[in-house]
C-alpha positions as CSV (number, residue, x, y, z in Angstrom):
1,X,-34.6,31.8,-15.6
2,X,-36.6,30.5,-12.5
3,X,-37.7,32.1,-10.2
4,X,-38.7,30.6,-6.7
5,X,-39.1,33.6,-5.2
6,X,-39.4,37.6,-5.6
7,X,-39.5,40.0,-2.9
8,X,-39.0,44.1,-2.5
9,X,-36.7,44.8,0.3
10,X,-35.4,48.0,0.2
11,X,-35.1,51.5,-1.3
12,X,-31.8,53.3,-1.7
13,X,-32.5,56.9,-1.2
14,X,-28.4,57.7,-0.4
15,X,-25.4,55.6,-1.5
16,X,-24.7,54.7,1.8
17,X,-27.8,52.4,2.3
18,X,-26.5,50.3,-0.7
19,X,-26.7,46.8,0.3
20,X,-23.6,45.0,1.3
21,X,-24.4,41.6,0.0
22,X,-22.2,40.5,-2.9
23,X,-24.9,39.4,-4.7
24,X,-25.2,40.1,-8.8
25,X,-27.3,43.5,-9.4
26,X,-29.4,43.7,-12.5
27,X,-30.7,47.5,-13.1
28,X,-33.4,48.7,-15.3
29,X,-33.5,52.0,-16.7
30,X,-35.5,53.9,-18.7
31,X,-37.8,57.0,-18.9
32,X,-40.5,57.5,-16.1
33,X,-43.5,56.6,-18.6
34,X,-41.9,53.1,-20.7
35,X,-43.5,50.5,-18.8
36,X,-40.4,49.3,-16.3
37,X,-42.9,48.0,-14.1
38,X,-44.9,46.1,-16.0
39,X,-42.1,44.6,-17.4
40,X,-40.4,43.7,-14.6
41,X,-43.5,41.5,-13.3
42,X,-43.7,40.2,-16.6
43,X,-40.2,38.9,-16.6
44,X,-40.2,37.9,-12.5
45,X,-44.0,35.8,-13.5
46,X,-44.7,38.4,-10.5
47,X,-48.1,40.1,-10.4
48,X,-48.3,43.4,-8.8
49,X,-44.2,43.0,-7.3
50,X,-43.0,46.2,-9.1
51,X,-45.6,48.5,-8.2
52,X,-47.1,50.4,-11.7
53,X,-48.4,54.1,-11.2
54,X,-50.4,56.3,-13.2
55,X,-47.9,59.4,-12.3
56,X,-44.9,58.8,-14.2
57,X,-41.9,59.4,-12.7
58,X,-43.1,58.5,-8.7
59,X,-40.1,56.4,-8.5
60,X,-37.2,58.4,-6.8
61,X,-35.2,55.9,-5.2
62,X,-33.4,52.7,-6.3
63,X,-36.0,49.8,-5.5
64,X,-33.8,46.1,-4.9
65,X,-36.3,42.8,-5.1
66,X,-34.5,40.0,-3.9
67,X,-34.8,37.3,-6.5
68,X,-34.1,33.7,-5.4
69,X,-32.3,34.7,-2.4
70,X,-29.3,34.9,-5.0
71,X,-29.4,37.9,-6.9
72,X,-31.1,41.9,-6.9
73,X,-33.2,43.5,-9.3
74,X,-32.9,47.1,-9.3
75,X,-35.4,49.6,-10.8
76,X,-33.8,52.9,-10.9
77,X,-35.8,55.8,-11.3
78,X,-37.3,56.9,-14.0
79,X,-34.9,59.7,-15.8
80,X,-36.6,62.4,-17.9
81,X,-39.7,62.9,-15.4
82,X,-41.1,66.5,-15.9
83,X,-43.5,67.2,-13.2
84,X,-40.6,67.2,-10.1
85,X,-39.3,69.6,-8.4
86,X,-35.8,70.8,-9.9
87,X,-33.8,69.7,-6.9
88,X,-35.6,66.4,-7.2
89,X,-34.3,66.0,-11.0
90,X,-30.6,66.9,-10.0
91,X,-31.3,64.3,-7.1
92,X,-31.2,61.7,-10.0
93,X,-27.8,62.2,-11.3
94,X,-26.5,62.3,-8.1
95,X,-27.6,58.9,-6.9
96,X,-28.0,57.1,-10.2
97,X,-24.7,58.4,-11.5
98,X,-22.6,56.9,-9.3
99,X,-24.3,53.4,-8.6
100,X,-24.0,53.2,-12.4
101,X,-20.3,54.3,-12.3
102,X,-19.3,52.4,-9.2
103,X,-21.1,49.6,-8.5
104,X,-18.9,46.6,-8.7
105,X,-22.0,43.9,-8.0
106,X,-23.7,45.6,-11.1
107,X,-23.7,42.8,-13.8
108,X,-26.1,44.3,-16.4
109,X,-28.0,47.7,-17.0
110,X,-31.4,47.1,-19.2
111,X,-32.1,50.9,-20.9
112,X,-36.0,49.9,-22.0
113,X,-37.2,52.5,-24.9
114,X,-40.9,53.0,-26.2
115,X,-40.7,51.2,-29.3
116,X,-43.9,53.0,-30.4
117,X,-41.2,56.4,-30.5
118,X,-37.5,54.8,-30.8
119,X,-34.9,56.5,-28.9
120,X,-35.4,60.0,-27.2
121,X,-32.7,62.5,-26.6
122,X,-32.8,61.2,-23.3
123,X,-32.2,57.6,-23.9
124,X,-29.5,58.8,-26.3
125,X,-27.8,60.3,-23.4
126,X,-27.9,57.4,-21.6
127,X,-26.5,55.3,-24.2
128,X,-23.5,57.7,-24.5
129,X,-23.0,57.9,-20.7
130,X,-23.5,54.0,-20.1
131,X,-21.0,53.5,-23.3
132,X,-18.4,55.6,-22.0
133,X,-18.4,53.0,-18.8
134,X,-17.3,49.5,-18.4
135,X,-21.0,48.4,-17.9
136,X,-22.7,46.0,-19.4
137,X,-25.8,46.9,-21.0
138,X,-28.8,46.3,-23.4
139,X,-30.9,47.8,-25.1
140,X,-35.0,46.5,-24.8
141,X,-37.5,47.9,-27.1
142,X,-40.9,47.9,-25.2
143,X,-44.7,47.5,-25.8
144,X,-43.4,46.5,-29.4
145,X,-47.0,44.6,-29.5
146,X,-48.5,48.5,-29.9
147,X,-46.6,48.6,-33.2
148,X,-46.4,46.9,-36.9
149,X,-43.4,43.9,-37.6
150,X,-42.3,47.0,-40.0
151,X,-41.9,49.4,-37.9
152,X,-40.4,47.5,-35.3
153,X,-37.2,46.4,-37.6
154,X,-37.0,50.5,-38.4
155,X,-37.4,51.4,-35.0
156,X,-34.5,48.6,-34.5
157,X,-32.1,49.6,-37.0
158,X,-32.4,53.6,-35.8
159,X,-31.3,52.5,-32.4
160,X,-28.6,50.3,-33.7
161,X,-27.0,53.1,-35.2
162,X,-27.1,55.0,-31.7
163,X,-25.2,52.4,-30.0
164,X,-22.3,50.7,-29.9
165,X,-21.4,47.7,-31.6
166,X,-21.9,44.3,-29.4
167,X,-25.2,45.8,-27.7
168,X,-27.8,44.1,-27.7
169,X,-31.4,45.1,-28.9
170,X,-34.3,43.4,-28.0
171,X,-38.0,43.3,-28.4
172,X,-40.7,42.3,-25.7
173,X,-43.9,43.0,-24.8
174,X,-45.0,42.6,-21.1
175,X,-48.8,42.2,-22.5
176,X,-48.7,39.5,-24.9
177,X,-45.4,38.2,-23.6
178,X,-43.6,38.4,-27.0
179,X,-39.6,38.2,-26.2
180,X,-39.7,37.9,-22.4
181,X,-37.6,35.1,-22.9
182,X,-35.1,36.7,-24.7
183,X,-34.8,39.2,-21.9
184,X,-35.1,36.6,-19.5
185,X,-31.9,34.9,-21.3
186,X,-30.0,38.0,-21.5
187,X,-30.2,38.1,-17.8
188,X,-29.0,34.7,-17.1
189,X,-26.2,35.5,-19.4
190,X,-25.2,38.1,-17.2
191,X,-25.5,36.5,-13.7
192,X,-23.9,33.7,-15.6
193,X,-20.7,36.1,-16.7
194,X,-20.9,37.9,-13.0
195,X,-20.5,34.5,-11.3
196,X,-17.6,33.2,-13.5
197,X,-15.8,36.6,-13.3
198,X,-15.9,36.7,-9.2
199,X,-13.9,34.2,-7.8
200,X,-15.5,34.4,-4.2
201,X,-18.7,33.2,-6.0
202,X,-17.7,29.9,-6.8
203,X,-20.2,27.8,-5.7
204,X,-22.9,31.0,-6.4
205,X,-24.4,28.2,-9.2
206,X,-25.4,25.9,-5.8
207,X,-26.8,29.0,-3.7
208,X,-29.0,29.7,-6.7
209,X,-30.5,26.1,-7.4
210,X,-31.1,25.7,-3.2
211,X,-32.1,28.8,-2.5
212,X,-29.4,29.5,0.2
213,X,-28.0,32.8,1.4
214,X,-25.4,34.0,-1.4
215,X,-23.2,35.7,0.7
């Protein structure tokens, strides 16, 4: 993956101020304290792009970053946040749910768990929702530097077991920058798949290595 250029440009508070672009969506999930920011910069080479907070769960809207002109990044909010209002927490489901369900520019959901703790109830949830759609999704096992090569491969095999067979799991660290190429791989892979799948998207490979306006 290169990326020329990395830019917030909008956040989705209703479906209705989805972007209309047919550009390739790639959303990252996860619970409001597992480091999505940080590992979004680490994976864009962006410092300080995704905005990291000390209040987990601040996010409440979907945040697109334009990469390359080509394709959106999309950081969902953080599910699983305690310290919001109940109608905020409802608020969630009802804008996440569908723009998971419905989204036909979406080509790949990453679900990042705290590798230090394996899979909450929460992220178990998600797996079964996002199984029982035609999403594509992986599964990315953050901060895995905070823990021992053991304990990674259990924390690895409990989550395999929790998801279906054909997802992915990976490891990475946004700190020490262990498997951010993995990641960044299994995000080509999908833009790659999105592009081949879309027929209007023909020449997408061109718009991506000149920069232009994917439309």
């Amino acid at each position: 993956m290169r990326v020329r250029s990395a830019e917030f440009v909008l956040g989705v508070a209703g479906l209705k101020q989805l972007p209309r672009k047919n550009w390739p969506e790639i959303a990252w999930a996860g619970r409001s304290n597992v480091g999505k920011s940080s590992l979004i910069n680490s994976v864009l080479s962006r410092k300080g792009l995704a905005r990291i907070s000390n209040k987990p769960g601040k996010t409440r809207q979907l945040n697109f970053y334009a990469i390359n002109n080509a394709w959106y990044l999309v950081d969902l909010p953080g599910y699983g946040f305690a310290r919001g209002p109940a109608a905020e927490r409802q608020g969630w489901g009802k804008l996440v749910e569908p723009y998971l369900s419905q989204r036909t520019q979406l080509a790949g959901v990453a679900v990042l768990v705290d590798s230090r703790h394996g899979a909450t109830e929460l992220d178990k949830m998600m797996f079964e929702w996002l199984a029982a759609t035609d999403t594509k999704w992986t599964v990315v096992l953050a901060k895995c530097d905070k823990i021992s090569g053991n304990a990674l491969t259990k924390v690895r095999g409990e989550v395999s077991r929790v998801t279906p067979e054909g997802v992915s799991i990976l490891a990475c660290s946004a700190l020490s920058g262990r498997g951010i190429e993995d990641v960044r791989g299994w995000v080509d892979g999908r833009l790659e798949d999105y592009r081949m799948n879309t027929p209007e998207l023909a020449g997408w490979q061109m718009d991506i290595e000149a920069g232009d306006d994917a439309r």
